[in-house]
N, C-alpha and C positions, 0 to 999 in steps of 0.2 A: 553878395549873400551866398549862403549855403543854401539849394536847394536839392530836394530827393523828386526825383521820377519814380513816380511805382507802375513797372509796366515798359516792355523792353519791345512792343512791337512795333511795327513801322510808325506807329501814330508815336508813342510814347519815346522812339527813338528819334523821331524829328524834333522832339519836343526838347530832347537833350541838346541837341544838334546846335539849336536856335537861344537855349537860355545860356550854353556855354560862349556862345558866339559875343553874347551880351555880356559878358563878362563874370558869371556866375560860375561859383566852385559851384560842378553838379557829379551827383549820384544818382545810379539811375538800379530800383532794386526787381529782381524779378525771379518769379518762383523756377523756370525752365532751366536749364544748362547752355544756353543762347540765345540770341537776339532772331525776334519775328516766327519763332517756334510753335507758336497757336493760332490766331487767327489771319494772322499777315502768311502763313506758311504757304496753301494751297491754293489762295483767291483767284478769281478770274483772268487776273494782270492787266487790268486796265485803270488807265487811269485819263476819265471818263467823264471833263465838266459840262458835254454838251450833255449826255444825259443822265446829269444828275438830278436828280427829283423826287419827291416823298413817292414809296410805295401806297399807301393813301389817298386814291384817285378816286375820281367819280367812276362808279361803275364796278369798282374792284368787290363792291362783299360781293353783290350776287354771280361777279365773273368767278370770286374766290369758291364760292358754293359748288357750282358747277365743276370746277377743279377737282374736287374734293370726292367727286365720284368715278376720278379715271385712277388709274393704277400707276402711270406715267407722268401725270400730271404736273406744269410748276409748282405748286403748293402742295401740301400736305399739314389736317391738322389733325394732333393727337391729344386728345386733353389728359388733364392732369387734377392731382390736388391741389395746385399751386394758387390760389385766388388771384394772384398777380396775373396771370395769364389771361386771365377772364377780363381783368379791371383793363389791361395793356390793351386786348383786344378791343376792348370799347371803344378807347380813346381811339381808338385807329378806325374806326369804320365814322364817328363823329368824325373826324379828318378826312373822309372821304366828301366832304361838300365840295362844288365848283370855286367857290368864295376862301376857303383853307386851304386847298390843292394849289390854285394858285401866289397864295401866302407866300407858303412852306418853298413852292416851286421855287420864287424869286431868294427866297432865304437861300436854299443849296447853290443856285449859277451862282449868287455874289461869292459866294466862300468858296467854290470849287472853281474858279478861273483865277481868284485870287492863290489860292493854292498851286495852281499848276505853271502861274510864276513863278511861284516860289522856288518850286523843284526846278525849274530852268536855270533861275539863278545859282541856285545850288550845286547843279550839274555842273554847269559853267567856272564856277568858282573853285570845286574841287574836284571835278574831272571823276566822278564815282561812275563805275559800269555796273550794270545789273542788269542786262540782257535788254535793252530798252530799246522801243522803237519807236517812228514819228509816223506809220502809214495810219494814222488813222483808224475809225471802227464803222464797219458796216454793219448796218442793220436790215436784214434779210425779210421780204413780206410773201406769204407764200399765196394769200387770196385776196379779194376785192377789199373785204372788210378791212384786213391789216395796209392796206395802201389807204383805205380812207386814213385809218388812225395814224401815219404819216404824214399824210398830211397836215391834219390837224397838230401832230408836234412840228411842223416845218414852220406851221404861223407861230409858234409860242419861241421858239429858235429865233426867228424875225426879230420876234419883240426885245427879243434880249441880245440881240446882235451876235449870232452864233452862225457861223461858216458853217455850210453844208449845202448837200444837194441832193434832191428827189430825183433816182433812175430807175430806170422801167430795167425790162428784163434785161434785155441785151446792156445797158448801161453796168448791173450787175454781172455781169461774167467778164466785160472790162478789168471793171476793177477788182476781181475776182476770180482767174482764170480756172484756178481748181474749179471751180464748182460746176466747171462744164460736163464733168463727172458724176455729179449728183446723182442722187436718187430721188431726191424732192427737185422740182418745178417751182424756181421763185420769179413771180410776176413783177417785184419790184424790190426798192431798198429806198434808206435814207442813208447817206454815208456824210462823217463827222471827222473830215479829213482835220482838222486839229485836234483832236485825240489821242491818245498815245499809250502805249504798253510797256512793261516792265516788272520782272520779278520783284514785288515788294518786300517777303525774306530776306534775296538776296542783297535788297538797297538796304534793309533793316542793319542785314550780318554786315555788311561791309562800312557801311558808316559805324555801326556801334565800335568794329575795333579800330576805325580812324579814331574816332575821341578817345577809346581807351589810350591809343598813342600819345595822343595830348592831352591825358590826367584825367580822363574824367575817368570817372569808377562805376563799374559794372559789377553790383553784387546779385549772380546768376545762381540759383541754386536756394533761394532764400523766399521766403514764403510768408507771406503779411500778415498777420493777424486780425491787429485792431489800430484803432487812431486812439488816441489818449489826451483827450479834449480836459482843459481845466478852463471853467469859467470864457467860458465862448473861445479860448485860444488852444490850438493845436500846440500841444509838447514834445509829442515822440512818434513815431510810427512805432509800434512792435513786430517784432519778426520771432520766428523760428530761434535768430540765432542772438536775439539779443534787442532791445532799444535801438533807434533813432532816431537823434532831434538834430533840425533843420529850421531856417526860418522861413523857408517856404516851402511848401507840398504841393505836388502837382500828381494830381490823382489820373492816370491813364489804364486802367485795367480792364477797360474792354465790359463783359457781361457781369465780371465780379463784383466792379464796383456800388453795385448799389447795396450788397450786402456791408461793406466799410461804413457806406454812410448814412442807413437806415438809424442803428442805432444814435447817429447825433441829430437827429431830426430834418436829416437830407431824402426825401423821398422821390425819387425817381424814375418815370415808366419806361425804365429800359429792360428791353426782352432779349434772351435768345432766339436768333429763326437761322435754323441751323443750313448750311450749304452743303453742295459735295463737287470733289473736282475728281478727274484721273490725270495724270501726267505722261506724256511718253515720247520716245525720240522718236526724231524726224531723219528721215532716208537721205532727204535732201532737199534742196530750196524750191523742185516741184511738186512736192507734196507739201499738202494743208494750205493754209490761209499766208494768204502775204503778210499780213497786221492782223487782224482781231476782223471775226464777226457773228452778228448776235443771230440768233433765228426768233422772231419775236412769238413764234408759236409755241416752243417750247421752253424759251426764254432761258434757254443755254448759249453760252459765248463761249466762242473757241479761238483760242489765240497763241501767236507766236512765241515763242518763249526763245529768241536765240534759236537754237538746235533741237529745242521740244515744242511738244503742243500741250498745250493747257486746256480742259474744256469743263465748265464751271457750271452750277444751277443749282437747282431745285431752293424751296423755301420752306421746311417743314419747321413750322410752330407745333414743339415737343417738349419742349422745359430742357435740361442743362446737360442731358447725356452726348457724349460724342462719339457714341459708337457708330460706325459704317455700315448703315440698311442699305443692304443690297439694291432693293428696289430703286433707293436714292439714285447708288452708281448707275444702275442699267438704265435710269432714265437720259441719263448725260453720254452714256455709250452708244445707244440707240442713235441719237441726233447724230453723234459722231460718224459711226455709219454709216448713215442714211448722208448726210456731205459729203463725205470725204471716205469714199470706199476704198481709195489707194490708202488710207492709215491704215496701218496694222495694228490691233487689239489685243492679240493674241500671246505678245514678248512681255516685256518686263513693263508692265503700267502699274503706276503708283496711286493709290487711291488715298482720298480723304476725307475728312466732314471737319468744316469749325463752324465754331458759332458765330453769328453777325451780332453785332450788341444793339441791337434797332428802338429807336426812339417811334414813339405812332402818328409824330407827324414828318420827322423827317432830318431835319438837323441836330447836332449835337450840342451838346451842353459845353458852353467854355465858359471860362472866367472866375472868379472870386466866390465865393460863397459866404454866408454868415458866421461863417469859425472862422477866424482870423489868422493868416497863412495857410489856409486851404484853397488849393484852387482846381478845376476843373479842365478836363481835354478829354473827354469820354462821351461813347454816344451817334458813333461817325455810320452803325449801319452797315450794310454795304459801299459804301463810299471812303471808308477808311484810307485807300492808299490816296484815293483821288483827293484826299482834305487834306491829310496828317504833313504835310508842309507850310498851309495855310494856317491851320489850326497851332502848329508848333508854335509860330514867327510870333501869332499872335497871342499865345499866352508868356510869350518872352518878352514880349511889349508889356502886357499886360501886368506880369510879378516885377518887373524895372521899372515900373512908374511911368513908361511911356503911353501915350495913345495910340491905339492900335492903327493903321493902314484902311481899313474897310470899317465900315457902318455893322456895330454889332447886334441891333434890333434881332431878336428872334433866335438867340442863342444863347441866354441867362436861365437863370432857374425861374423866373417869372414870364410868361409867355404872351 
């Protein structure tokens, strides 16, 4: 079959990856000038099935609340006129029950371990680098309280058979040598030694020109319109530059998509919660973090990047802008210093902000829809690089007529 990709980032790029694989002439259309340029560009770089899990937790509004009144804060909300924003927000604090958190919870393990075969296999098969690593991600506790809430994730870990280990202080500086440097005092960690890091851009840009290699087509530069529904069937995508008909559509666009599919009666609670990261090289392999690690206070992750350091956070619910609030950065610089005082801040550091495309309970939406060749791969969150191999394979199953690998309960547009 002919099918179009709308959407060239890491998620939407796997997705070509997997239905070309299948046998499928694909096109993959996207508004950017390259592959993983918006929201796959700056992310945290991990790619993280141990702890994947809805934001939607017991405890989260009134934790969020309190957030809401520091200056540095993980969250930040700004309201808007957007109704959507209000309605999103609902459904996400209803998803904070004990009974839906753990739902949602077991929905992401199954898709995010299924996914991070996939990218093994992938690696494996095509030998792609993009700065990737196997140490693992720690997760940093600085008081009594955050080692309780460790543990209580070490029993849910159990349940779902996930390798890992609760170390007290000295176990952290083990595996963690920098941070005998610190400026913060951490009393404990959970560390998730099968976890793994990697530039998702870079896996984005470097797979996209492999398939350009082998035919598939990449129309970069080009800007989607509308869908052009007759009688319940998809006909054309419209672009900027013209018409496209396909006999399958696979919809990957991240935060935009719900605008494509309101008007055919696809309503959506997907939101932007916007991130920010800084980037900057490393001296040498005794500065920063060996692998990735998270500070669950600030709930910044700082990770290896090859020869840079990446360090990732905040969550502001702000509606669609993507400009770089200062405040955002300095809250991810602060953490940075305060670990890792041998990094230097001061040369050439790259800042960012994209938007996360966050569903309010937690997983994304795959699969078929009621317009007949439209299909779905949008919705990933923050989890995006951690799914978008799992999520690919399986909408490549999915438009081939195959049956997918894994149990898809809890990921249709019916919930």
């Amino acid at each position: 079959m002919n099918v179009l990709v709308l959407g060239a980032g890491v998620v939407g790029t796997a997705c070509a990856h997997y239905l070309h694989r299948a046998g499928h002439t694909v096109t993959v259309v996207e508004r950017r000038t390259g592959a993983g340029l918006e929201t796959s560009f700056g992310n945290a770089g991990g790619v993280c099935p141990g702890f994947a899990g809805p934001w939607a937790a017991p405890g989260m509004p009134m934790k969020g609340l309190r957030w809401m009144l520091k200056r540095y804060a993980p969250l930040a909300m700004r309201p808007t006129l957007d109704p959507y924003q209000y309605a999103w927000l609902l459904d996400f604090v209803q998803n904070c029950t004990p009974e839906r958190f753990a739902r949602n919870k077991a929905r992401m393990q199954r898709i995010a371990h299924y996914s991070k075969a996939c990218l093994k296999d992938l690696r494996r098969e095509i030998g792609i680098k993009y700065d990737h690593g196997e140490g693992g991600v720690l997760q940093l506790f600085r008081t009594a309280d955050e080692v309780a809430g460790g543990r209580r994730a070490s029993a849910v870990l159990e349940k779902f058979g996930v390798t890992h280990q609760l170390l007290d202080d000295d176990g952290v500086l083990a595996a963690e040598p920098a941070l005998a440097r610190s400026k913060i005092k951490f009393v404990g960690g959970l560390n998730l030694p099968g976890d793994e890091t990697g530039d998702s851009a870079l896996f984005a840009a470097r797979l996209a020109a492999r398939l350009q290699g082998e035919g598939v087509r990449f129309l970069f530069g080009t800007k989607i319109t509308r869908l052009r529904v007759e009688g319940q069937r998809l006909r054309a995508v419209e672009t900027d530059k013209g018409p496209l008909e396909a006999d399958a559509v696979v919809v990957a666009l991240g935060v935009e998509a719900p605008f494509l599919l309101r008007p055919h009666g696809i309503n959506l609670p997907i939101y932007p919660v916007k991130g920010y990261s800084i980037t900057v090289d490393l001296p040498s392999d005794q500065v920063g973090p060996r692998s990735a690690v998270m500070d669950e206070h600030t709930k910044v992750m700082i990770t290896r990047l090859g020869t840079r350091l990446r360090a990732a956070g905040m969550a502001e619910v702000a509606g669609y802008g993507l400009g770089v609030r200062r405040d955002g950065i300095e809250a991810v610089r602060r953490t940075v210093r305060a670990m890792y005082p041998d990094v230097s801040l001061d040369g050439d550091i790259k800042p960012w902000a994209g938007l996360r495309p966050m569903t309010p309970d937690g997983p994304p939406y795959l699969g078929a829809t009621p317009i007949e060749g439209l299909y779905l791969d949008i919705g990933h969150g923050s989890n995006g690089w951690t799914q978008a191999c799992g999520t690919g394979k399986i909408l490549a199953d999915i438009v081939s007529g195959r049956t997918p690998e894994i149990d898809l309960d809890g990921y249709g547009l019916v919930r």
